[in-house]
C-alpha positions as CSV (number, residue, x, y, z in Angstrom):
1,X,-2.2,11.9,24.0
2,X,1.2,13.5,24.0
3,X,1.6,15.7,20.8
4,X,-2.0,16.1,20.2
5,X,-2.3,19.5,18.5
6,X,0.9,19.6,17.9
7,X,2.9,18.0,15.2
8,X,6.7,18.5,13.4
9,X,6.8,19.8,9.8
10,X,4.8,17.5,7.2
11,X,7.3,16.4,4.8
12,X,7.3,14.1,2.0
13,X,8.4,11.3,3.4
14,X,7.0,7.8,3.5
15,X,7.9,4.2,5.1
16,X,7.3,0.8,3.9
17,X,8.3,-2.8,5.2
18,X,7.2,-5.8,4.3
19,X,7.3,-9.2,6.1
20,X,9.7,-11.9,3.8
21,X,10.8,-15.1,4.8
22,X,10.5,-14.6,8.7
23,X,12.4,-10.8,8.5
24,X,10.6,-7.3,8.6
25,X,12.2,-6.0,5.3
26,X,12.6,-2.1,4.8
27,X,11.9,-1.3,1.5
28,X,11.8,2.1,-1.0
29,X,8.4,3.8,-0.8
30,X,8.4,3.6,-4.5
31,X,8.8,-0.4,-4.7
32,X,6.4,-2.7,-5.2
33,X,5.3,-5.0,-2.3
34,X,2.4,-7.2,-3.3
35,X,1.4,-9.1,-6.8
36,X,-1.2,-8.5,-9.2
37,X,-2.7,-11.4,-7.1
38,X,-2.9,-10.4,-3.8
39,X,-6.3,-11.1,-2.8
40,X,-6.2,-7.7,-0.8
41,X,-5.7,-5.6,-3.8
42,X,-8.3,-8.1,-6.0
43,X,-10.7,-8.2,-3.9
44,X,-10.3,-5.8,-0.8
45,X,-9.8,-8.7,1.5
46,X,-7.8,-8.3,4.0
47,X,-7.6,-5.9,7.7
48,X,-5.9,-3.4,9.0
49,X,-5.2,-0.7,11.6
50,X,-4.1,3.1,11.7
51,X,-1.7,3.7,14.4
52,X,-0.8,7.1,15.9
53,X,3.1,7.8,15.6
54,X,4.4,10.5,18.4
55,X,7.6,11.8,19.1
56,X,8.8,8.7,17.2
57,X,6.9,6.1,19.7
58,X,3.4,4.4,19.0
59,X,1.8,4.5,22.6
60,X,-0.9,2.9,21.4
61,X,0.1,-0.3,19.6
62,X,-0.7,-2.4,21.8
63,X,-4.9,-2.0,22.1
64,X,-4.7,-1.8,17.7
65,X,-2.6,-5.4,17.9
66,X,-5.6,-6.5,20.1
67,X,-8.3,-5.5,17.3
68,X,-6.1,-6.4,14.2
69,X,-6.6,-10.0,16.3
70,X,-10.1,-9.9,16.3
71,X,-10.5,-8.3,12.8
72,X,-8.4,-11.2,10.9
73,X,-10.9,-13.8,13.1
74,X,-13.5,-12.6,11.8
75,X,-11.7,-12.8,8.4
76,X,-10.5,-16.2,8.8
77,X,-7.1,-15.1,8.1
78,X,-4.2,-16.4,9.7
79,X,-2.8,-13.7,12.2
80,X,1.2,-13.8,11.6
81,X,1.5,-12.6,15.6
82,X,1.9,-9.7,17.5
83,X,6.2,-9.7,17.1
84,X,5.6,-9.9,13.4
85,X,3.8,-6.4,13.4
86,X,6.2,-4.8,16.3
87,X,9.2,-5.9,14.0
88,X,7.1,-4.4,10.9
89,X,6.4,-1.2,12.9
90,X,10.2,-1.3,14.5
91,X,11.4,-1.1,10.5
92,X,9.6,1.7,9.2
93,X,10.3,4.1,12.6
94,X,13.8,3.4,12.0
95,X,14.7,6.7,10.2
96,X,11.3,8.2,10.7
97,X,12.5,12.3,12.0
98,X,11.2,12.2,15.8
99,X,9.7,15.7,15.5
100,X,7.4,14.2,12.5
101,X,3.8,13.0,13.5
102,X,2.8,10.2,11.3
103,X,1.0,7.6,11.1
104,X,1.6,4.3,10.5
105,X,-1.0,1.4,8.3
106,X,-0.6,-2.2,9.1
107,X,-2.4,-4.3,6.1
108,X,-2.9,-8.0,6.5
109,X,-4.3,-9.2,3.2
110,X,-5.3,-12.9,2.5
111,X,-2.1,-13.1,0.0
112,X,-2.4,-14.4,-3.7
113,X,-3.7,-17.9,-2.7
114,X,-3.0,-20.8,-3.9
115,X,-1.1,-22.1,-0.4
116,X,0.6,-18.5,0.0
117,X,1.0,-17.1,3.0
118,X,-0.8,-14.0,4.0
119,X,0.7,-10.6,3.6
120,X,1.8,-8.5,6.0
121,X,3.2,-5.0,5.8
122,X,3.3,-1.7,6.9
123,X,3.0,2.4,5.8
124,X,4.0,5.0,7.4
125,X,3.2,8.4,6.4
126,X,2.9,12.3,7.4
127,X,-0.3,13.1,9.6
128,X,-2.2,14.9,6.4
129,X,-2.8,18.3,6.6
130,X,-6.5,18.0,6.6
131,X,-6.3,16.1,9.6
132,X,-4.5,18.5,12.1
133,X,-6.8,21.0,10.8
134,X,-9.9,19.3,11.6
135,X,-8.7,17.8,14.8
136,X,-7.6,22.0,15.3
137,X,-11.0,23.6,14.6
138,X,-13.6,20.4,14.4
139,X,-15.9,19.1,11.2
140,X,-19.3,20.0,10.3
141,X,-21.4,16.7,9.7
142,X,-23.9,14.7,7.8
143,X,-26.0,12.4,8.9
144,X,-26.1,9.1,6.2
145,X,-28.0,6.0,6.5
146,X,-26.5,2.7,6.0
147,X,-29.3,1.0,5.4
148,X,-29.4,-1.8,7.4
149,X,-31.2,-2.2,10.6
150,X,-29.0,-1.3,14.0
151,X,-29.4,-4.8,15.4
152,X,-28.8,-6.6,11.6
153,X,-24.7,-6.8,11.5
154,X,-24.4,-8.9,15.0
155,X,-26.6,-12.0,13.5
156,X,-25.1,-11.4,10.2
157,X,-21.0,-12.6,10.8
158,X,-20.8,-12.7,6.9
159,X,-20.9,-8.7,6.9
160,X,-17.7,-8.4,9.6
161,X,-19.9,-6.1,12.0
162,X,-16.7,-5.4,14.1
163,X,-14.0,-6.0,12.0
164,X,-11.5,-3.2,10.6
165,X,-11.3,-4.5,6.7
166,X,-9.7,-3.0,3.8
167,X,-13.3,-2.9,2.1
168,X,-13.4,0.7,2.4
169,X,-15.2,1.4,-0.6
170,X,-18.8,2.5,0.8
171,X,-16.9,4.8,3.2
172,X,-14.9,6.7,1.0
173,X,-18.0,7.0,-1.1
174,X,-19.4,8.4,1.8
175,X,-17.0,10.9,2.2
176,X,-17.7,12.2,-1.2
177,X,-21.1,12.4,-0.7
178,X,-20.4,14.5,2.4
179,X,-18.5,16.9,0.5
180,X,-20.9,17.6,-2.2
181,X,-23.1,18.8,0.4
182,X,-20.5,20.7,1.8
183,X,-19.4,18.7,4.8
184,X,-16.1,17.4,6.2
185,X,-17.5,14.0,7.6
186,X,-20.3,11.7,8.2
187,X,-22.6,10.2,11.0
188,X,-23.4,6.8,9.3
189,X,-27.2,5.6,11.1
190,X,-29.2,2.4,10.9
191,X,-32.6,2.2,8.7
192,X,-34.5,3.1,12.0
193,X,-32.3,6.1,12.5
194,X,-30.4,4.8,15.3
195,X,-26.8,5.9,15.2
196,X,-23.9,3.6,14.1
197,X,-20.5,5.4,13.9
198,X,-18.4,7.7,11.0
199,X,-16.1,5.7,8.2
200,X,-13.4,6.6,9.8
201,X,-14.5,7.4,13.4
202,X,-16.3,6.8,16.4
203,X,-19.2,9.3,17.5
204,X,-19.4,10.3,21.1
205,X,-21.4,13.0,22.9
206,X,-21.9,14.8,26.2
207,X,-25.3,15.1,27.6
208,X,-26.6,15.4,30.8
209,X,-23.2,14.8,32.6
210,X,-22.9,11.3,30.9
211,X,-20.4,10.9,28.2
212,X,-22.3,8.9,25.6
213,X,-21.5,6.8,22.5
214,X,-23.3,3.9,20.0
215,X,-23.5,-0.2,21.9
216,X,-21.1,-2.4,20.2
217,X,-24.2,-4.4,18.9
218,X,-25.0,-2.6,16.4
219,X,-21.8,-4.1,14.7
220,X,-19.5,-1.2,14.9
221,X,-15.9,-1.0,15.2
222,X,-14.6,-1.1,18.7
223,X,-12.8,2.0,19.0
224,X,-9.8,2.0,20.2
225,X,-9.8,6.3,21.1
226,X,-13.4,5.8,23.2
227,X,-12.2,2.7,25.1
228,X,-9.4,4.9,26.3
229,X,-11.7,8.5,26.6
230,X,-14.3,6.3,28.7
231,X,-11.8,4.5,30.8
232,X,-10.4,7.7,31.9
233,X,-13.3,9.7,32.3
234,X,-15.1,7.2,34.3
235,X,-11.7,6.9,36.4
236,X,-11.9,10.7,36.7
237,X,-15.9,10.9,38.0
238,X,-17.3,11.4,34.5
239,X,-20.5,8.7,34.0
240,X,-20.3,7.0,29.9
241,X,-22.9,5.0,28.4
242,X,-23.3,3.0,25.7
243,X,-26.4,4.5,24.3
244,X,-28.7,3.6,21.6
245,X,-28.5,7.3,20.3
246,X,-30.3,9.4,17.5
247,X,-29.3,12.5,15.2
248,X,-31.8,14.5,17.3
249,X,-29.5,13.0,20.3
250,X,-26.7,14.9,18.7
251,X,-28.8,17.7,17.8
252,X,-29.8,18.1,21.7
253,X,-26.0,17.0,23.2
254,X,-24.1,19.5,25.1
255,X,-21.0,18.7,22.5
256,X,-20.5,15.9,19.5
257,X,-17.1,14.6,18.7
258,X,-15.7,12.1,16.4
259,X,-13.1,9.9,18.1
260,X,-10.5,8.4,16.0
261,X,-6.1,7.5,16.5
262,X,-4.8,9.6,14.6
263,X,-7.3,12.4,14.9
264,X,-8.4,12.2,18.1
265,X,-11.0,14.0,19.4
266,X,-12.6,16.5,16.8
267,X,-15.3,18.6,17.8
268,X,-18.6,18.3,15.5
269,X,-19.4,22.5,15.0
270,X,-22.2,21.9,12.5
271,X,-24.4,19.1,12.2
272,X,-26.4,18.3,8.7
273,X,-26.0,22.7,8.4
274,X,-26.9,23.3,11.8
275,X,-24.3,25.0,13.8
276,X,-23.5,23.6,17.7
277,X,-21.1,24.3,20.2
278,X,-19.6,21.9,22.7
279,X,-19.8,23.8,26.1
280,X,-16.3,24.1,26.7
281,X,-15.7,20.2,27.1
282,X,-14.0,19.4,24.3
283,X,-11.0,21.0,26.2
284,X,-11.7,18.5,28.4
285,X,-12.1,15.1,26.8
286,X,-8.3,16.1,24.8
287,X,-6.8,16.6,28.6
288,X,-8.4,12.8,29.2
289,X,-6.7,11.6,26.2
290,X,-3.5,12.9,27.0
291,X,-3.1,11.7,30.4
């Protein structure tokens, strides 16, 4: 994508909007936007998406509207439409510095209830620091089980296999975990050790020519990143699979990545302590996403 690898001074800055009474209202980062109530802060119910800002544009709004759709059916919350969040997004960018990458969070959250609407706003914020230096020099990797078999989430609808929720508790529990060990990220897996997808990210590799990466059965997120990486490398004459991968997959793949928006493509250089190198191709799959 344009500007990967590349990104305008961080600075302290932050966005909010908030959507009252039919308007996309631009508010002070240091205001409050939602009750005591809001069923998204009580109970983490609610979706959301992470959407890469560049050179002041999000060029990829559109495929994160399509999965914000599908994440609040799968909520059962009403979707306010598609103009709702471009108006949101159109707010925040409005004296966001062009040379800044950021990125920008649209929450929907069930509301407070009792006959409320749902709410609807949006963050934006500075690409962290962390994150152009990992999507720079890659993350070294544990593998984690989530316990649940890869097949369970798709006959289960009550555990939103699929959807982007704000229930991000396990994950960022995850991510601790990771770091007491010593590791940047995670590989989550199913009980039989097939392999799922990172809290954050999608897992792809390269192996025998064939760019790989987990079926949507299992009940992970679509990934909006992969859709794009695999609809450009097959255009280009590079095979993708979905494939019911394992860790010694990984272990045995000519390079790892984890795909994400705002990350994009970071190469996996050590995988539960084992170092790995990625043949060269990483250069690659970054030249895909940028076309």
């Amino acid at each position: 994508m344009p500007g990967v690898g590349q990104s305008g001074p961080v600075t302290d800055q932050r966005s909010v909007a908030i959507w009252r009474d039919g308007v996309a209202v631009a508010v002070p980062a240091e205001e409050p936007v939602v009750t005591a109530a809001d069923q998204g802060l009580v109970r983490g119910d609610g979706a959301f998406e992470s959407v890469a800002v560049i050179d002041g544009a999000t060029p990829h709004l559109a495929d994160h509207l399509a999965r914000l759709v599908r994440s609040a059916a799968l909520l059962e919350i009403p979707h306010p439409g598609d103009g709702v969040w471009r108006a949101l997004v159109d707010a925040v960018l409005a004296e966001w510095p062009t040379g800044t990458e950021g990125v920008v969070r649209l929450l929907l959250t069930r509301g407070p209830g009792g006959g409320a609407p749902p709410t609807a706003l949006a963050l934006l914020a500075p690409v962290p620091a962390e994150t152009l230096r990992q999507r720079s020099t890659g993350v070294s990797v544990v593998s984690l089980s989530l316990g649940v078999p890869a097949d369970f989430r798709s006959r289960a609808p009550w555990l939103l296999g699929g959807a982007k929720t704000l229930s991000y508790a396990v994950n960022m529990a995850a991510y601790r975990h990771a770091a007491r060990l010593g590791a940047d990220d995670v590989v989550l897996t199913s009980l039989e050790g097939q392999l799922l997808e990172g809290p954050t990210s999608t897992v792809a590799w390269a192996a025998d020519g064939t760019l790989h990466t987990p079926p949507l059965d299992t009940g992970i997120l679509a990934g909006t990143t992969v859709a794009r990486l695999f609809e450009r490398a097959d255009a280009a004459g590079w095979p993708t699979a979905r494939t019911a991968g394992t860790v010694d997959d990984l272990h045995a793949a000519d390079a790892v990545w984890l795909l994400s928006g705002v990350r994009g493509a970071a190469p996996v250089h050590t995988l539960d302590g084992v170092r790995r190198g990625d043949a060269g191709l990483t250069v690659r799959v970054r030249e895909l996403l940028a076309g």
